[in-house]
N, C-alpha and C positions, 0 to 999 in steps of 0.2 A: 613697316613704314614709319618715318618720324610723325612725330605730334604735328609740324608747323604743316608740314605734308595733307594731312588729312585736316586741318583744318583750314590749310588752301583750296583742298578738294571740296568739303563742303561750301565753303563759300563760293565755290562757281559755280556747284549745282544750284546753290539760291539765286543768282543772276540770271541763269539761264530760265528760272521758273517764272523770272519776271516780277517774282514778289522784293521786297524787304531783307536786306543782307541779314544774319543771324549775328543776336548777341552772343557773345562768348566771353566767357568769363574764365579767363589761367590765371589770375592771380599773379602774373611775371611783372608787374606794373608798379606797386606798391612793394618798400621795404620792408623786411621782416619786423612784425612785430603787434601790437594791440592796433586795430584799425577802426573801433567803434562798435556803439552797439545797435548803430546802422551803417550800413556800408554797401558803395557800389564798385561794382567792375566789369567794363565791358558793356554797360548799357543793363545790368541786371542788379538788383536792389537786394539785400541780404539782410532779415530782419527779424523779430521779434524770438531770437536767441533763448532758447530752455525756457518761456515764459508759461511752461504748463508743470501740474503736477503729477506724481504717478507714483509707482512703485519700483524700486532699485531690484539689478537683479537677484541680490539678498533677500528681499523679500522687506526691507524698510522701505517706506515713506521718503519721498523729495518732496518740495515744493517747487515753486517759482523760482528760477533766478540762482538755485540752491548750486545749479554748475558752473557759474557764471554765466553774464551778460554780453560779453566783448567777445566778436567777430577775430580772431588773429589770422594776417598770412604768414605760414612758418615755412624756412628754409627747407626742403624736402629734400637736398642734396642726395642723401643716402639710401634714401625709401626709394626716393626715384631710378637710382642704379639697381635695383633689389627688384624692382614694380615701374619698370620702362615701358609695359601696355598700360599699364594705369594710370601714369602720375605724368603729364606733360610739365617739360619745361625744370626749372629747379624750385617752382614755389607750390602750395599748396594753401587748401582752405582748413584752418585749425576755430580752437574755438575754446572757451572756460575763460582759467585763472592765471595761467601760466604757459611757457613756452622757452625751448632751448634756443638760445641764441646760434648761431653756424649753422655745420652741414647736418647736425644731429637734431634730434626732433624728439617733441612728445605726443605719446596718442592721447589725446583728451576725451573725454566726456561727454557725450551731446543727445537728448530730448526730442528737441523738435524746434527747427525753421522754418522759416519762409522766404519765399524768391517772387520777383514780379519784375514785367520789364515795364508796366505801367500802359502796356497794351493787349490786349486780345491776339493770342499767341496760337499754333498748331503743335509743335514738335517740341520736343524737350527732353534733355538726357544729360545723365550726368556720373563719374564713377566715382567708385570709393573705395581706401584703404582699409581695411578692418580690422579686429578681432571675433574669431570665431572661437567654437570649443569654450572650457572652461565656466565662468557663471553664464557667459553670453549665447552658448548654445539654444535657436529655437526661439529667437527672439527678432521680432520679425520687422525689416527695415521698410518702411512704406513711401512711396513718390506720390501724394494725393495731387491733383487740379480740381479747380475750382474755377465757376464763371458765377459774380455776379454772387458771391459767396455757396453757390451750390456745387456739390462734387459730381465731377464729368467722368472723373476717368481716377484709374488708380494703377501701379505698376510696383510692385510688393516681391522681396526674396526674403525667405529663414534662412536664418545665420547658422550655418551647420554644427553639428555638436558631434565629431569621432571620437572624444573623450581628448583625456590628457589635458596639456597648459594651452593658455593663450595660443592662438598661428596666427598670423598675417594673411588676410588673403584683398584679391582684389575683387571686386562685383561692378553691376552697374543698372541704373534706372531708365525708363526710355519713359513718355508719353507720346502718343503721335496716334496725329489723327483728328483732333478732338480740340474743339474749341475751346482753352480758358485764358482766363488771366490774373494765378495767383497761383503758387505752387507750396505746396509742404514737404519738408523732407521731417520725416518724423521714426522712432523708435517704437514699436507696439506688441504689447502680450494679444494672445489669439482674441480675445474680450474685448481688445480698442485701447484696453490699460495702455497709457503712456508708460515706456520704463525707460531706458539709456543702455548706449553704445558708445566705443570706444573704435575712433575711427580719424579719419581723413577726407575731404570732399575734393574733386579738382575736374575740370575738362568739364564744366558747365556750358551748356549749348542751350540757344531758346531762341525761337526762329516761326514766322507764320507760313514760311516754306510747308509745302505738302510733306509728312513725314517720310513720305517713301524717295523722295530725292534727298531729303537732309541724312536719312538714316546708311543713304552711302558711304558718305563722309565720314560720319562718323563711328560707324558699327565697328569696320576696323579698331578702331579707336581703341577697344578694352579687351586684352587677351585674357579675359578673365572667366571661370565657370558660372552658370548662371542658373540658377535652382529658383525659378518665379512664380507665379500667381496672376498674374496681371487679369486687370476686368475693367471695362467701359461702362459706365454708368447712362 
């Protein structure tokens, strides 16, 4: 089924529930390139960008800031032909120092975000381009919520390790259910250790619809494997 598809489909099951249409965030809006080291799209806030410190998957030290600051939408033309359940549309959520101008693209670096729609939310989900294997093996991508700065809910996969080089794969986070209003997308060793992945974000959804009408919409959405963890606080 297309992206616009299931993204018409969820927005009618949010009409029908009588609540509040759901933010979505594709990234098709803005021209490719650096978009700040905050940024909205869709009615969703994008913000404090790698501003933690950890451990690389080397085993060195980052700081702050050390991946860069600035939010990019990059052209995803080809990822997208390659990752057509993953990557709606031709843009995508990038993020650091850098970025390939056209259809061609870079996988960057990324710690840990944050998302908010500036209201008390239920449902939340969002996919991603990856790298698995290689140093990123077993290194675990987490969806924290938050209300009121306390953690509500969590929705967590390990990055698979079959040996060999880098692979591409697609995954995807869900929250639903569960009342917050602040979201993390973060990188973490089994400890909490912050460390970094190399990735792409896109098909951000966030909506105070009931998660089991929104999650029609958009479950289709990611034909991707899913190796999770998830737990409700």
């Amino acid at each position: 089924m297309k992206y616009a598809t299931l993204i018409a489909q969820t927005l009618a099951l949010a009409a029908l529930s009588g609540t509040t249409l759901a933010s979505i965030a594709d990234f098709e809006t803005p021209r490719e390139g650096f978009v700040g080291e905050t940024f909205v799209d869709g009615g969703i806030t994008f913000s404090e960008l790698n501003n933690v410190s950890g451990v690389n998957p080397d085993g060195s030290n980052f700081g702050p800031g050390e991946y860069g600051t600035q939010f990019i939408v990059e052209n995803a033309t080809l990822a997208m032909n390659d990752f057509p359940g993953v990557l709606g549309g031709s843009h995508a959520l990038s993020w650091g120092n850098s970025f390939i101008a056209g259809d061609n693209l870079s996988i960057n670096i990324m710690s840990s975000f944050h998302m908010s729609t500036g209201n008390v939310e239920n449902f939340a989900t969002l996919s991603l381009l990856l790298f698995e294997n290689g140093p990123w093996g077993g290194i675990n991508i987490q969806l924290d919520a938050t209300l009121n700065g306390v953690l509500v809910a969590q929705d967590s996969f390990a990055i698979s390790d079959r040996g060999g080089r880098d692979n591409l794969v697609g995954e995807s986070l869900t929250i639903d259910g569960v009342n917050f209003d602040s979201l993390q997308l973060s990188a973490r060793y089994d400890d909490g250790t912050y460390t970094a992945f190399a990735g792409l974000a896109d098909n951000v959804i966030v909506t105070p619809t009931p998660g089991s009408l929104a999650l029609l919409g958009a479950g289709s959405l990611f034909g991707t494997r899913r190796r999770r963890s998830g737990r409700t606080c």
